[in-house]
N, C-alpha and C positions, 0 to 999 in steps of 0.2 A: 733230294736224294744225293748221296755223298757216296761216293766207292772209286775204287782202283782195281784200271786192267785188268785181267790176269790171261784173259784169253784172248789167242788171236796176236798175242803181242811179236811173237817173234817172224810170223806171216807180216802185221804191219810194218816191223823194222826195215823188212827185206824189201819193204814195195815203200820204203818213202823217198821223195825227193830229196838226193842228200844236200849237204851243204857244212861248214865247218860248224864242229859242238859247240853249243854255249856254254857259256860261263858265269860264275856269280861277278855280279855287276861290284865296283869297286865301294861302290854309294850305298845306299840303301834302296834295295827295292821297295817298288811299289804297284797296286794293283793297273793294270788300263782302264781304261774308262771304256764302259761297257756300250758305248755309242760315240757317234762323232758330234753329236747333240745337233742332228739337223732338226729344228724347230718342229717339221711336219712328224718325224719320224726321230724323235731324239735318243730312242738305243739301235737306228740303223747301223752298220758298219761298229768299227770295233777300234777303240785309241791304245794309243803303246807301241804300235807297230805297223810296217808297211805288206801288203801283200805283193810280191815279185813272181809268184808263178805260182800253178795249180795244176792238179790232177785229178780227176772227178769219175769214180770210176763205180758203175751201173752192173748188177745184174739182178734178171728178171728172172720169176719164178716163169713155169712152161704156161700158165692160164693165165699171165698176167697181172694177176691178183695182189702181187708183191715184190717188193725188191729190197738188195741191200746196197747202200750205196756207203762208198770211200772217198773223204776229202781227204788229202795229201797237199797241204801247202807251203811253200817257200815263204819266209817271213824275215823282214827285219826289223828287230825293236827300236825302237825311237826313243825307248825311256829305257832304264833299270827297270825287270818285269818282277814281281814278284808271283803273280797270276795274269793268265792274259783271257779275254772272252770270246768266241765263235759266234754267229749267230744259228740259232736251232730252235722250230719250236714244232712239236709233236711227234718226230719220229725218236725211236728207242735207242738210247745210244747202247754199242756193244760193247766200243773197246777205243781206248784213248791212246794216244804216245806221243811223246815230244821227243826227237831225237834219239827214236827207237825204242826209245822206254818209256813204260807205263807210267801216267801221270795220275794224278787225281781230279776229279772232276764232279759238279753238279750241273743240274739244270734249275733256271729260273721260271713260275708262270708268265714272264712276259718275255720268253724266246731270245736267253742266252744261255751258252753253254759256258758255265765258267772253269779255269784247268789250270790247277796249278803244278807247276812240272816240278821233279826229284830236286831239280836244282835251281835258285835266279836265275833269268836272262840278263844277262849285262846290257847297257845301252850299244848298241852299231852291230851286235853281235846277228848273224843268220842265221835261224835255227828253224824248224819244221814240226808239223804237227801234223798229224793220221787222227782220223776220225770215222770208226764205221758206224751203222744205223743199220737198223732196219725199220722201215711202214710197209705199208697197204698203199694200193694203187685203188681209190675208190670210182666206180662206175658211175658217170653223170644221167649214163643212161635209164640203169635200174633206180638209182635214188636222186632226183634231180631237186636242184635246191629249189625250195619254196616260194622264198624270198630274195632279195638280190645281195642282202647282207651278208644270207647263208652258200653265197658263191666264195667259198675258201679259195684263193687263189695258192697254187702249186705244183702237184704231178696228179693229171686226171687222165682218167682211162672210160674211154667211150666203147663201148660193146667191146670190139677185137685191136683198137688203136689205144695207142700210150704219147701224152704231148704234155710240153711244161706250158702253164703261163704263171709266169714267177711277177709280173708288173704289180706294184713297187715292190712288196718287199716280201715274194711269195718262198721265194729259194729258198729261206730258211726253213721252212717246212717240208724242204723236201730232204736234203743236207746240210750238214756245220759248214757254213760259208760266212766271209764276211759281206753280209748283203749291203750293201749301198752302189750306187752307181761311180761316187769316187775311190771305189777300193778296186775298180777293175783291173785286170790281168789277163798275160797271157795263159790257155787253158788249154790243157789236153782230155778229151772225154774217152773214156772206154763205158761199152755198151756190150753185155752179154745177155745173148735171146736163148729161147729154145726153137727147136723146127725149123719151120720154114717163113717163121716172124722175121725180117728186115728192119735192121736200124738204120737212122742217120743224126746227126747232129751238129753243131755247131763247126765248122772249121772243113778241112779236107781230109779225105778219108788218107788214113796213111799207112795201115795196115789193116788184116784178117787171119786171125786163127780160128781153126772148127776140131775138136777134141769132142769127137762122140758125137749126142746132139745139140752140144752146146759150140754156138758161135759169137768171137768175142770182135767189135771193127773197134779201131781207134783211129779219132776224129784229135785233130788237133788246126787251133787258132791259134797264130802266133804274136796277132796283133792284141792288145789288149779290149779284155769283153765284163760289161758288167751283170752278175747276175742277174740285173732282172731281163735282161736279155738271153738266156740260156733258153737252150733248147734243144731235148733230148724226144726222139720219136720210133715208135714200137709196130709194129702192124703187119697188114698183109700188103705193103706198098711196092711198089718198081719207083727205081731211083734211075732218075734219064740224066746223064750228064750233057752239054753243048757246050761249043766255043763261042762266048759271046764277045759282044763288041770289044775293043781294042783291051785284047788281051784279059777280060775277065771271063771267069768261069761260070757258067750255069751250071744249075743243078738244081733235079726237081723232082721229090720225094711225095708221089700223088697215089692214092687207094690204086690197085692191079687192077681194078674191073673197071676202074674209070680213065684209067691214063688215055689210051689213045684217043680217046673224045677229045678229055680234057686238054693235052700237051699243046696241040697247033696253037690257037687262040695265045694261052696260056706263055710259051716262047714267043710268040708276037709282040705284046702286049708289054713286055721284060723287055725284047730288043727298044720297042718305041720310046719305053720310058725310060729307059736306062740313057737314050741320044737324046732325049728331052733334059733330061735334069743335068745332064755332063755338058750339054749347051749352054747353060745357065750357071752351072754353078763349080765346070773342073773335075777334071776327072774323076773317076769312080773312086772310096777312098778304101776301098780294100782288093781284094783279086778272087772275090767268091760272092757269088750272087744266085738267088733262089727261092725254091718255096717248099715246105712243108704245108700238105693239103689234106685234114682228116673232114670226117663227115660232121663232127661236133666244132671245129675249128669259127675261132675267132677273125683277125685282123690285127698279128701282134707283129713287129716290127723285129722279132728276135735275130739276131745278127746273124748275115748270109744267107739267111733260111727261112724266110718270113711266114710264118703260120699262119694261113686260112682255111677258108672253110670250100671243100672241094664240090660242095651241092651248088654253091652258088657262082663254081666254074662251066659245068657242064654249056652247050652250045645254048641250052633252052634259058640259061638262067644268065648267060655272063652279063647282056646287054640291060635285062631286067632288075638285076642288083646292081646294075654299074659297078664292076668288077673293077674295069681298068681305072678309073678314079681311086679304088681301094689300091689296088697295087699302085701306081701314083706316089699317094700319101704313105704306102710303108716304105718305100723304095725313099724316098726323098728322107725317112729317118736316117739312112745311113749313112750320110753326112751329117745331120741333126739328131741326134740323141746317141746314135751307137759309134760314130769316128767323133765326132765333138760330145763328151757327157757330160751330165750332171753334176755343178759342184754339190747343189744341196737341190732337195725334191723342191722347192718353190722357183726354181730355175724350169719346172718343165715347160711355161712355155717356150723359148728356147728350142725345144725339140717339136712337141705339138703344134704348137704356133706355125710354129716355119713347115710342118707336116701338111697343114690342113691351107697354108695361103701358096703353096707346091700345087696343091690338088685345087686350089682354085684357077692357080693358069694352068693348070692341064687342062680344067673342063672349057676355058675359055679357046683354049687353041682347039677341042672340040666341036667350039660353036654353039655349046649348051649354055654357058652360062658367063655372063660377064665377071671379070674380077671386081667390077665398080660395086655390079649388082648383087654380091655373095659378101661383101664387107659392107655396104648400105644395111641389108639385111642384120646384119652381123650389131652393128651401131645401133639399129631401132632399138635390139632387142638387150643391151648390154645392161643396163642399171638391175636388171630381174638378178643375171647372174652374179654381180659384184655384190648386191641386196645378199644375196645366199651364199657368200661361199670368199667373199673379200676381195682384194686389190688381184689384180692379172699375176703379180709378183711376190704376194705375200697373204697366198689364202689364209684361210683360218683352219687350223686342222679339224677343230671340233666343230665346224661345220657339214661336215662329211658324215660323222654320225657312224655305225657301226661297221666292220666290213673289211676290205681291203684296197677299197678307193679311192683315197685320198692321194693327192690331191687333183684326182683324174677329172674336170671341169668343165663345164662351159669356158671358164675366164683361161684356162692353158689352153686351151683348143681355138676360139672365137674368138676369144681377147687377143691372144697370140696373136694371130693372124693380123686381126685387129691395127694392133699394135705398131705390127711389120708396113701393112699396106697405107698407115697415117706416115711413118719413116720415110715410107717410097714417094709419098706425095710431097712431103717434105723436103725431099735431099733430089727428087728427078730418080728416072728409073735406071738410067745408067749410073749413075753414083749410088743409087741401092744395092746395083750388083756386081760391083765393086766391093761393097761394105760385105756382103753375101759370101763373095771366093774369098777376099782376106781372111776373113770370118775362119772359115772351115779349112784353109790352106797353113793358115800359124795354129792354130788346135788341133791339127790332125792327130785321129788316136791317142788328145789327151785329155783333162776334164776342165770346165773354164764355166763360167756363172755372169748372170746379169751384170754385174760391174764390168767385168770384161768384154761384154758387148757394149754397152756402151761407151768408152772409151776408143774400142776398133773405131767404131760408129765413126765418133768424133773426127779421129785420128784420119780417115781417109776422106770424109767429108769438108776436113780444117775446117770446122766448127765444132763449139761446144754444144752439142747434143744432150748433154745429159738432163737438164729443166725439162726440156720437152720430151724425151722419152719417160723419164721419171715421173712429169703428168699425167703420162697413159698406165703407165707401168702399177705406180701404187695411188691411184685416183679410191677413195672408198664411197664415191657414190658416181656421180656422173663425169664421164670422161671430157677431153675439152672438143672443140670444135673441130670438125676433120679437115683439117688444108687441102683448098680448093673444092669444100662440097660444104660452106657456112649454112647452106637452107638442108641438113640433110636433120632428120627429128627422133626425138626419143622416145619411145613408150614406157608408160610408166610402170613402175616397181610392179610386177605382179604378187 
């Protein structure tokens, strides 16, 4: 489909992030390149241009059934643009603009929105772009997917709650964003409900207007966030703020009929691991810390706000699902995958990795389970998942098969950890964590990739690391021997 604005345009001009007009580029334009060619994901994220800020603005029909959402973001071209691309796949675009004026635009079937504005963008130049949609908010509950394939990841709505899981590269389905994890930005969310539905989202609440029965909060993060960590939430929830440890905020966005249950354990649990992981690894690396808790709730790690699932908070279930290990492992993202992100998706171990061997010395300082004994485990069983799915560092995308999971693994999760805890044995545990606060203290809030760890590696260890991490790292059958455990065994390929 090929068309230009016509409606809406002069509501979009009024609402974009200004910034000085573009210009025809002196050269000759040319189109961006409609992906940053990440191997896994080769039309994630969008070339030609930088994203510098965003505005992300939600409103919901009164039954939740539907919403229209507004991207509004700050750009700068890297090239002479002649067209530049969004990424978008499934919702209905309404109305386009670049610099207040209506652009042209299509959509592609493999989820870009391509725009070419009235005029070139010059190369350096700032210029902005307004995006409205509208979709449907579909209910997991009434029509729950069959298969695991058919789990579209994006904006899902369970009975009377509204919750994103965007991991990897679901946002686009919800809004024109540039989805990748190295385009992240600072974002400001606006949320408009009907009733007596409660939002929260990503960042601190910084205002509230109520015009009739419509209520609009805006949420704003100032640090930079990459969409697959968005997270916008809808429901009948109470939202408990606290003063947590040394100067961070709590905040906890749990169902009304379950908070008081839920909250004691739940702030407990946040206080321990938040002095657990800041022992180890440096203080907290933003000023907002939390949870989104619906009934349908996963285990996503979305920045400040961490989405679970509030049934398996309750007093009867926390210790049954080992809760606190799940909060653990999301809490421990936020210096791995959401302050330090993703150059490219074959870097998730990196964030996994270091997620799941966080949550093995939690469980250890528990008493539950040894670190030796959760990385043994981990070794027997490696060859099945590198057999299925490729090196720790460079899966195979078409190994993942149909879906929105790629490159979500054994080998990022197991391997990672893996990985990490053959380093530790390698380098001694106080020179691991060493390698660990360096690590996340020079990358804070910015985006860095397996070369860049190893090198840190290196560099505080004064040795060259990189043969030996790069044998665990991209091994495509059996990894080498684990320093200090020669008698430990492999099971074979399943």
């Amino acid at each position: 489909m090929r068309s230009k604005a016509t409606t809406c345009a002069a509501l979009a001009a009024a609402l974009l992030l200004t910034g000085p007009p573009a210009v025809a580029a002196a050269g000759a334009p040319a189109p961006g390149a409609p992906g940053i060619g990440d191997p896994l994901w080769p039309t994630a994220g969008n070339g030609g241009y930088r994203v510098e800020r965003q505005r992300l603005s939600f409103a919901f029909a009164p039954d939740l059934t539907s919403y229209t959402a507004t991207s509004r973001l700050n750009l700068r071209a890297t090239q002479s643009l002649s067209r530049f691309d969004l990424d978008l796949l499934g919702p209905q675009v309404r109305s386009v603009a670049v610099d207040g004026k209506p652009a042209d635009w299509r959509t592609t079937p493999d989820g870009e929105l391509v725009i070419t504005p009235a005029r070139p963008v010059r190369d350096g130049a700032r210029f902005s772009v307004a995006v409205t949609v509208f979709n449907t908010a579909p209910d997991l509950l009434e029509n729950p997917p069959q298969k695991p394939e058919d789990l579209v990841n994006g904006l899902w709505r369970a009975g009377d709650f509204v919750q994103l899981h965007t991991q990897p590269t679901g946002a686009r389905r919800v809004l024109a964003v540039s989805d990748h994890p190295s385009a992240k930005t600072p974002t400001t969310i606006d949320v408009t409900t009907s009733g007596k539905a409660t939002s929260v989202a990503n960042g601190r609440l910084v205002a509230t207007a109520t015009v009739g029965d419509r209520t609009t909060r805006v949420f704003d993060e100032p640090r930079p966030i990459a969409t697959e960590l968005l997270q916008v939430g809808v429901g009948p929830i109470t939202v408990t703020p606290r003063r947590g440890p040394d100067g961070v905020d709590l905040r906890y966005a749990l169902p009304s009929d379950k908070s008081a249950e839920i909250l004691p354990r739940l702030d407990e649990t946040y206080r321990t691991a938040l002095d657990f992981l800041g022992q180890r690894l440096g203080p907290f690396p933003g000023r907002i810390a939390g949870a989104y808790a619906t009934p349908s709730g996963g285990a996503t790690e979305t920045q400040g706000l961490t989405w679970l699932n509030s049934d398996q908070l309750t007093p009867e279930k926390f210790d049954e699902t080992g809760a606190d290990s799940v909060i653990a492992h999301e809490l421990a993202h936020e210096w791995f995958g959401n302050s330090v992100s993703l150059a490219k998706w074959g870097d998730l171990w990196l964030s996994e990795g270091h997620a799941v061997f966080y949550e093995w010395l939690w469980n250890e300082a528990k008493q539950r389970n040894t670190v030796d004994t959760a990385a043994q485990s981990a070794y027997r069983s490696h060859r099945s998942w590198i057999e299925e799915n490729g090196p720790i560092a460079a899966p195979d995308p078409a190994s993942f098969g149909p879906g929105d999971n790629r490159p979500f693994g054994s080998g990022a999760y197991q391997g990672g950890a893996l990985t990490l805890y053959a380093l530790r044995q390698q380098v001694g545990a106080e020179t691991f964590q060493r390698i660990e606060r360096a690590w996340v203290a020079e990358n804070h809030d910015k985006v860095a990739g397996t070369g860049q760890f190893i090198a840190t590696a290196s560099r505080v260890a004064s040795q060259d690391l990189g043969p030996f991490l790069r044998s665990w790292l991209y091994a495509s059958g059996t990894l080498p021997p684990m320093p200090g455990h020669p008698d430990w065994q492999v099971d074979p390929a399943s």
